[in-house]
C-alpha positions in Angstrom: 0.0 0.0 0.0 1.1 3.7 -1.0 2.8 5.1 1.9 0.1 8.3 0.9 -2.8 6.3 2.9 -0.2 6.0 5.6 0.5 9.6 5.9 -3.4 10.7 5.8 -4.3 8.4 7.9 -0.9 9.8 10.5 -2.6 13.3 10.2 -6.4 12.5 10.4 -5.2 10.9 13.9 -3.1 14.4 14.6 -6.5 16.0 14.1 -8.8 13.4 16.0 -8.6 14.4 19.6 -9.5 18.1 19.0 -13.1 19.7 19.8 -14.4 21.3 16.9 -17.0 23.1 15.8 -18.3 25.4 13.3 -17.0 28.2 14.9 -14.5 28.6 17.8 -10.7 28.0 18.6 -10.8 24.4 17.7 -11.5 24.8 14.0 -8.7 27.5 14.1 -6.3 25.0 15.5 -7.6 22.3 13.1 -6.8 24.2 10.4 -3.5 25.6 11.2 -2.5 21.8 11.2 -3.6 21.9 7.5 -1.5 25.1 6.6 1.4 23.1 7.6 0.9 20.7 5.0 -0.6 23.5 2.7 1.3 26.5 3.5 -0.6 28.5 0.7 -4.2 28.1 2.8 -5.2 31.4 3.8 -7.4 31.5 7.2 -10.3 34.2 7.2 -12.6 35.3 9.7 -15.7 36.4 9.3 -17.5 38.3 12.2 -20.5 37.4 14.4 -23.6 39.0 13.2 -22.7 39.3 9.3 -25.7 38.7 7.3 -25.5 35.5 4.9 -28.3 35.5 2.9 -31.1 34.5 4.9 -28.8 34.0 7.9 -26.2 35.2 9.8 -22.9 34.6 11.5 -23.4 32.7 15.2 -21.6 33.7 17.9 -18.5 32.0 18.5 -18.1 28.3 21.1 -15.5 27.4 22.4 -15.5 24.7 25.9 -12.7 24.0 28.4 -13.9 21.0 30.1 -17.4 19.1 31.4 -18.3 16.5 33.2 -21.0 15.1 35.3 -20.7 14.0 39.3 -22.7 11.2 40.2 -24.5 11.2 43.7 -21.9 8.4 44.3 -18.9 10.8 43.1 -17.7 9.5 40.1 -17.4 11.4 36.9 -19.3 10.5 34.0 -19.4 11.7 30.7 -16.4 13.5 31.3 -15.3 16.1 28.2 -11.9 15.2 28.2 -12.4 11.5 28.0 -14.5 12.9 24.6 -15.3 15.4 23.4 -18.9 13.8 22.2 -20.0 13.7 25.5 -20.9 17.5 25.3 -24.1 18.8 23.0 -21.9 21.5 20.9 -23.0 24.8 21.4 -24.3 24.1 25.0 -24.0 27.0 27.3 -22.1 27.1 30.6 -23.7 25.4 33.5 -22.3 24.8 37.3 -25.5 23.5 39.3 -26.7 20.5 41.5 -30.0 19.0 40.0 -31.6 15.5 40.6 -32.0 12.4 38.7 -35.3 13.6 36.7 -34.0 17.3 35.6 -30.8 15.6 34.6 -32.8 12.9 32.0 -33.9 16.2 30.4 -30.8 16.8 29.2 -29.3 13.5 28.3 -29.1 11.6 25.3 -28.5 8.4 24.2 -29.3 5.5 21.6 -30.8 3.0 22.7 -30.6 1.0 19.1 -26.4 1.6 19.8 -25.6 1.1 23.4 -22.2 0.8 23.5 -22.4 4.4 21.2 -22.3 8.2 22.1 -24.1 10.4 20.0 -23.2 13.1 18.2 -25.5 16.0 19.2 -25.7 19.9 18.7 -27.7 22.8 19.1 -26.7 25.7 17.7 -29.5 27.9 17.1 -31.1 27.4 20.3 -29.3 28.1 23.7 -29.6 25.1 25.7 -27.1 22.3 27.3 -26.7 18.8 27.7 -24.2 15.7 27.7 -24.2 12.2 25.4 -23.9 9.2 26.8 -24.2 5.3 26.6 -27.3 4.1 26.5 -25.5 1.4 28.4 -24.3 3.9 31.0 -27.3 5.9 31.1 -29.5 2.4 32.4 -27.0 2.5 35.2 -27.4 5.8 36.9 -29.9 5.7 40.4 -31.8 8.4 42.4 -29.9 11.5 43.8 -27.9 14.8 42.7 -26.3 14.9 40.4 -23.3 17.7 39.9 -23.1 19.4 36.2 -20.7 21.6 34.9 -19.9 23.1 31.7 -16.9 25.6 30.9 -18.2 27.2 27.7 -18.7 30.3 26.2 -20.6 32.2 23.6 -19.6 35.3 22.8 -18.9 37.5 19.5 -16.0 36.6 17.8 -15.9 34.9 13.9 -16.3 32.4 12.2 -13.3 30.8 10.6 -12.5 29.2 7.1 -9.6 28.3 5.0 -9.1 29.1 1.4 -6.6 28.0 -1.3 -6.2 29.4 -5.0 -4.0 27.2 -7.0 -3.5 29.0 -10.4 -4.4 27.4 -13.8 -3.7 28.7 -17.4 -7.5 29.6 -17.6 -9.5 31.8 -14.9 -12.4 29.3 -15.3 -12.2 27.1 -11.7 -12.6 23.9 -10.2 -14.1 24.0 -7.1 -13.7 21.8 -4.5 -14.8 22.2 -0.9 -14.9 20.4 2.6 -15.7 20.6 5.7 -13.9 20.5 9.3 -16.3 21.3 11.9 -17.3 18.3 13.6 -15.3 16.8 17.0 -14.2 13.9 16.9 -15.4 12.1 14.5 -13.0 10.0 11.5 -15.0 9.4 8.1 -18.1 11.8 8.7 -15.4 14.9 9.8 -11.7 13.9 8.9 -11.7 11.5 5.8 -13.1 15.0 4.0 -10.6 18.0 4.8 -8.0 15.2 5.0 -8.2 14.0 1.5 -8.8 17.7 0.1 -5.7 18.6 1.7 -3.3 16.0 -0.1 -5.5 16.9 -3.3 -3.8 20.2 -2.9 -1.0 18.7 -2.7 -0.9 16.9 -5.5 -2.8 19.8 -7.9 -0.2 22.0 -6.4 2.2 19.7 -7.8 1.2 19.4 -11.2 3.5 20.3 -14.2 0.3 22.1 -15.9 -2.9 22.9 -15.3 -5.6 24.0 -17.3 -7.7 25.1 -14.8 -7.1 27.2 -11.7 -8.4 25.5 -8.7 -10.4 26.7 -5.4 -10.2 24.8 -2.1 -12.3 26.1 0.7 -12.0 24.1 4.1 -15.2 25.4 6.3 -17.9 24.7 8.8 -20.6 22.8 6.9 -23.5 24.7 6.2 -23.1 28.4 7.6 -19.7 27.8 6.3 -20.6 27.2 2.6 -23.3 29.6 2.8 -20.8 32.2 4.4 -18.6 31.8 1.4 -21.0 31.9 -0.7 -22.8 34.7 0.2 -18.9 36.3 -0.3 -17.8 34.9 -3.3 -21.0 33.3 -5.3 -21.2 35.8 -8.4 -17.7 35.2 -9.0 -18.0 31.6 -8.5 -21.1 31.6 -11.2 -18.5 33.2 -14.2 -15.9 30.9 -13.5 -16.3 27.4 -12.0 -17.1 24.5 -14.5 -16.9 21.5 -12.5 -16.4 20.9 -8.9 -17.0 18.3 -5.8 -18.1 18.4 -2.3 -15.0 16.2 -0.5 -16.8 14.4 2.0 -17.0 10.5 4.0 -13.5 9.4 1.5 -11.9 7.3 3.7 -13.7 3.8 5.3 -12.9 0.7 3.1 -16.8 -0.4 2.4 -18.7 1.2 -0.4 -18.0 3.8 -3.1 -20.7 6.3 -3.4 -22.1 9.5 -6.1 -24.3 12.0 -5.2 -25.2 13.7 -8.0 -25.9 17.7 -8.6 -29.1 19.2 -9.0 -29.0 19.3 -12.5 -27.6 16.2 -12.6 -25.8 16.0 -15.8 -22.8 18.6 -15.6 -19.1 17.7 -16.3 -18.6 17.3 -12.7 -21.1 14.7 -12.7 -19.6 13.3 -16.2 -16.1 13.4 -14.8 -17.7 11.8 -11.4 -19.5 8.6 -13.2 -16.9 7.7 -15.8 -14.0 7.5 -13.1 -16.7 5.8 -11.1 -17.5 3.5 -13.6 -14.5 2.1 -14.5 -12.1 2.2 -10.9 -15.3 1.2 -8.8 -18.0 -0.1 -11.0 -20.0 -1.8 -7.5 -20.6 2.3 -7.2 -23.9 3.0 -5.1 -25.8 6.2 -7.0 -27.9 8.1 -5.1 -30.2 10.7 -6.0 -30.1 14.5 -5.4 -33.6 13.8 -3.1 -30.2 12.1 -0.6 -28.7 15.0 -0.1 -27.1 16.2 2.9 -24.2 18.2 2.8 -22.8 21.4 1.4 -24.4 20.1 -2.2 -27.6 21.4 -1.0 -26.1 25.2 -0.8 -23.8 24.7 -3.7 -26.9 23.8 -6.2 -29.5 25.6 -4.8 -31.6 27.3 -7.2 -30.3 31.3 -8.2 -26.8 29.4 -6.9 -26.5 26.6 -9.4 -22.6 25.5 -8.9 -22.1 22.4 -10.8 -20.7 20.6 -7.5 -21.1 16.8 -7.3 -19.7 14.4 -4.6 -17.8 11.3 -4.8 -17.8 9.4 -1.7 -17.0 6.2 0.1 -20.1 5.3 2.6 -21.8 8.4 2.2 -23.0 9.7 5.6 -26.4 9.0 7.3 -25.8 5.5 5.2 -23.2 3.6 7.9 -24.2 2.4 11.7 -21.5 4.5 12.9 -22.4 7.7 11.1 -22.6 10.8 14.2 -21.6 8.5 16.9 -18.2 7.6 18.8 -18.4 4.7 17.1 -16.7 6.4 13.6 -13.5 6.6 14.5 -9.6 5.6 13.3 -10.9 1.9 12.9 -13.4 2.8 10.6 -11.2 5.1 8.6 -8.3 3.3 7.5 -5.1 4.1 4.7 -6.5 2.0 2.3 -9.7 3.7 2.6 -8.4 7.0 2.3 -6.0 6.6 -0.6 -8.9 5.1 -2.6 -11.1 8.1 -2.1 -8.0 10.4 -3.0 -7.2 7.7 -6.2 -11.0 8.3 -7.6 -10.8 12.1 -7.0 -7.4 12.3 -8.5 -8.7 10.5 -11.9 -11.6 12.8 -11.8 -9.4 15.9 -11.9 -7.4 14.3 -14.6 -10.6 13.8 -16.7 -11.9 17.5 -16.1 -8.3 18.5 -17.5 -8.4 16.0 -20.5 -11.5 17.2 -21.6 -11.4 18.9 -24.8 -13.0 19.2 -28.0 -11.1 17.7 -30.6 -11.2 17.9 -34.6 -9.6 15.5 -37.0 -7.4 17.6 -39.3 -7.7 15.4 -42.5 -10.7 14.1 -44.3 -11.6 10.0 -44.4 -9.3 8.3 -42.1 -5.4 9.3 -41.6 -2.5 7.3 -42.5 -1.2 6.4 -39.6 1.5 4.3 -40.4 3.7 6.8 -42.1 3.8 8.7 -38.3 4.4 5.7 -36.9 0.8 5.2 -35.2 0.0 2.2 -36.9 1.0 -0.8 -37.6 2.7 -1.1 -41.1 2.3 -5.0 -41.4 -0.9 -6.1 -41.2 -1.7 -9.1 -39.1 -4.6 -11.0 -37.2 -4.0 -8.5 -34.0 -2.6 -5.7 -35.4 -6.4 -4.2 -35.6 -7.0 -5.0 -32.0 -3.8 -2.9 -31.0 -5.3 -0.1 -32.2 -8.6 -0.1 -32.0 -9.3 2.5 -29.3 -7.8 4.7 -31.1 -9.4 4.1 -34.5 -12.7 4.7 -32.5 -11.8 7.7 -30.6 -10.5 9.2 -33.9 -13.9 8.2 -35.3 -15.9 10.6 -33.5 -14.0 13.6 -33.5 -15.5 15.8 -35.4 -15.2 18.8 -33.2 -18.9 18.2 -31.3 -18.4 15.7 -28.8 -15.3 16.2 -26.2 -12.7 13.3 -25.4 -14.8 12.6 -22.3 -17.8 12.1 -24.0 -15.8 10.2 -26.3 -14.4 7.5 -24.0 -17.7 7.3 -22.9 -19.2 6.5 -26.3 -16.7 4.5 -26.5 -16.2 2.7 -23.1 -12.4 3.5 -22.3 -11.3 5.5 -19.7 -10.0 8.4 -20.9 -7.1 8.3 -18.9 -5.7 5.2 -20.6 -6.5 7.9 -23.9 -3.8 10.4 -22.5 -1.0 8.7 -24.5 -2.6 8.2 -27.8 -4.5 11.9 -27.8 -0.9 13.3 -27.2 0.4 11.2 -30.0 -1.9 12.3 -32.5 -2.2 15.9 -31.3 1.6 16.1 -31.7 1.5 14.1 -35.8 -1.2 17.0 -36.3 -3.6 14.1 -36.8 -5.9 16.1 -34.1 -6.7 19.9 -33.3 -8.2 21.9 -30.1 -11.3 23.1 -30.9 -11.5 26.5 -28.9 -14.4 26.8 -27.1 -15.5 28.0 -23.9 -15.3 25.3 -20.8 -19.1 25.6 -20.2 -20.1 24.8 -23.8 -18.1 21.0 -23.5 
């Protein structure tokens, strides 16, 4: 295995143990983790109060420490054992209250009752722990001690943003989130993966397109940036994916945009099809995610999502129970493999145009066969049929679609014949392919 799933896997546990949230110190110190890998990220803040659209910024969390003391005096649900066992956004508390006040503010699965839940309320002032159901059963009659060091108060909310540039101004967008505690495939697997795609796009000898990576809190996050950045985002991005649940080792996953049939979604179901053809497809009705602010109607991004399990779809999904077992190198490097050929595809793309009428001599460039023999067809075949088609309206990914190759595996031949002047570019704006 690629010492790559080794190394996201090393930083995913760097990030594990810290309590985040979408806004607060946490995410800031999550983040700066990220800038060490990515130096280029650039944190912003954005202030309590600003108006986003419909909404606006929450004030800012941030928690010290909780626990519970049973009537007993033992500590239970205890915030630095995990940071789960707090309901995010709960305000500060320091009171003695019996048994029955205390089951208001508890919760639990009893379906999982070795689990603790993942629970928040941030729109609502209110506080409470998660706990076992299994320890839950087990408290008795009597007072109980709660205590909560938090705070709400105006501050910012935080997100990072990367601008890797292209040859062309048109973008690919690609955006995660960090704002969950300690969660792995759910929180992690996503800003994780986008991080070393960074990496890699920063990397590359050429790009056609310049790329946008936004790490943020899900949801106020994406409508933050939005809100900041969405008219220029509507000239210039053509393709783009919501990085999120990339790293367990069960199920590869596509959620679709809202239109449905955009080259991110192209890109997204030919990689798909041929790495991971046991795929599960959902529909945009599953939604979940940032996708719903990225395609909502007057926004219209053509953002799609590759996945592993996508969330709300595995047992462990918002519970202690997704954690570094569950998200594993091998897990994570195949998210970051799929995405990795998808970018590749999105930069393929083109319109081509044979340059000669009927079909080219290819022998006499040396891209065929001189003698010819039983197999000799076979050996070129692929790229008889992708020459077939190019007649300057269908683009190579369309192409390797028609005609079941991954386009990748095209990269050598379309370069060949580019370079005999067997094929042209046909300019045309990104949008129109």
């Amino acid at each position: 295995m690629s010492n790559l799933g080794e190394e996201m896997h090393e930083l995913c546990q760097e990030l594990f143990p810290i309590c985040r949230s979408i806004t607060g110190d946490g995410f800031r110190q999550s983040l700066a983790i990220l800038q060490k890998h990515v130096p280029g990220i650039k944190a912003i803040e954005v202030p309590t109060g600003t108006k986003c659209f419909d909404w606006e910024v929450p004030k800012e969390w941030n928690i010290k420490d909780a626990y519970i003391v049973t009537p007993s005096g033992n500590n239970i649900c205890d915030f630095k054992q995990s940071n789960l066992h707090v309901v995010g956004y709960s305000i500060p508390i320091n009171k003695v209250i019996d048994y029955d006040e205390l089951q208001e503010h508890l919760y639990s699965l009893p379906q999982q009752p070795d689990a603790i839940p993942y629970v928040t309320s941030y729109y609502k002032e209110r506080w409470g722990f998660c706990i076992t159901q299994k320890e839950r059963e087990q408290l008795t009659s009597g007072d109980y001690h709660v205590f909560i060091d938090s705070e709400l108060k105006n501050g910012s909310l935080s997100y990072g943003e990367l601008i890797i540039l292209g040859d062309s101004e048109k973008e690919i967008f690609i955006s995660s989130y960090l704002c969950h505690p300690s969660m792995a495939n759910n929180e992690l697997s996503g800003p994780v993966v986008a991080t070393f795609l960074a990496k890699w796009i920063s990397e590359l000898e050429y790009r056609k397109y310049t790329y946008r990576i936004i790490i943020i809190p899900e949801t106020i996050g994406s409508i933050t940036y939005l809100s900041r950045n969405y008219e220029s985002l509507q000239r210039n991005v053509v393709a783009g994916f919501n990085v999120t649940c990339i790293g367990d080792d069960r199920a590869y996953s596509y959620l679709p945009s809202r239109q449905e049939k955009t080259l991110s979604d192209k890109a997204a179901l030919h990689v798909l099809k041929h790495m991971q053809p046991q795929f599960v497809s959902y529909s945009f009705l599953d939604r979940g995610s940032d996708e719903r602010q990225y395609c909502s109607p007057g926004i219209d991004l053509p953002i799609c999502s590759i996945m592993r399990t996508k969330y709300g779809r595995y047992p462990e999904y918002h519970t202690s129970l997704d954690d570094l077992n569950l998200v594993t190198p091998t897990g994570l490097l195949g998210g970051y493999e799929v995405l990795t050929r998808a970018i590749e595809c999105l930069e393929m793309d083109e319109l081509l145009s044979s340059t000669v009428l009927c079909e080219p001599q290819l022998g006499k460039r040396g891209l065929y066969p001189t003698i010819s023999t039983k197999s000799s067809g076979s050996q070129v075949r692929d790229m008889m049929n992708f020459l077939a088609y190019c007649d300057g309206s269908l683009s190579s990914l369309s192409i390797a679609e028609k005609i079941n190759v991954p386009l990748w595996e095209l990269k050598e031949t379309i370069d060949k014949l580019k370079k005999e002047g067997v094929l042209k570019t046909v300019d045309v704006p990104p949008k129109t392919i």
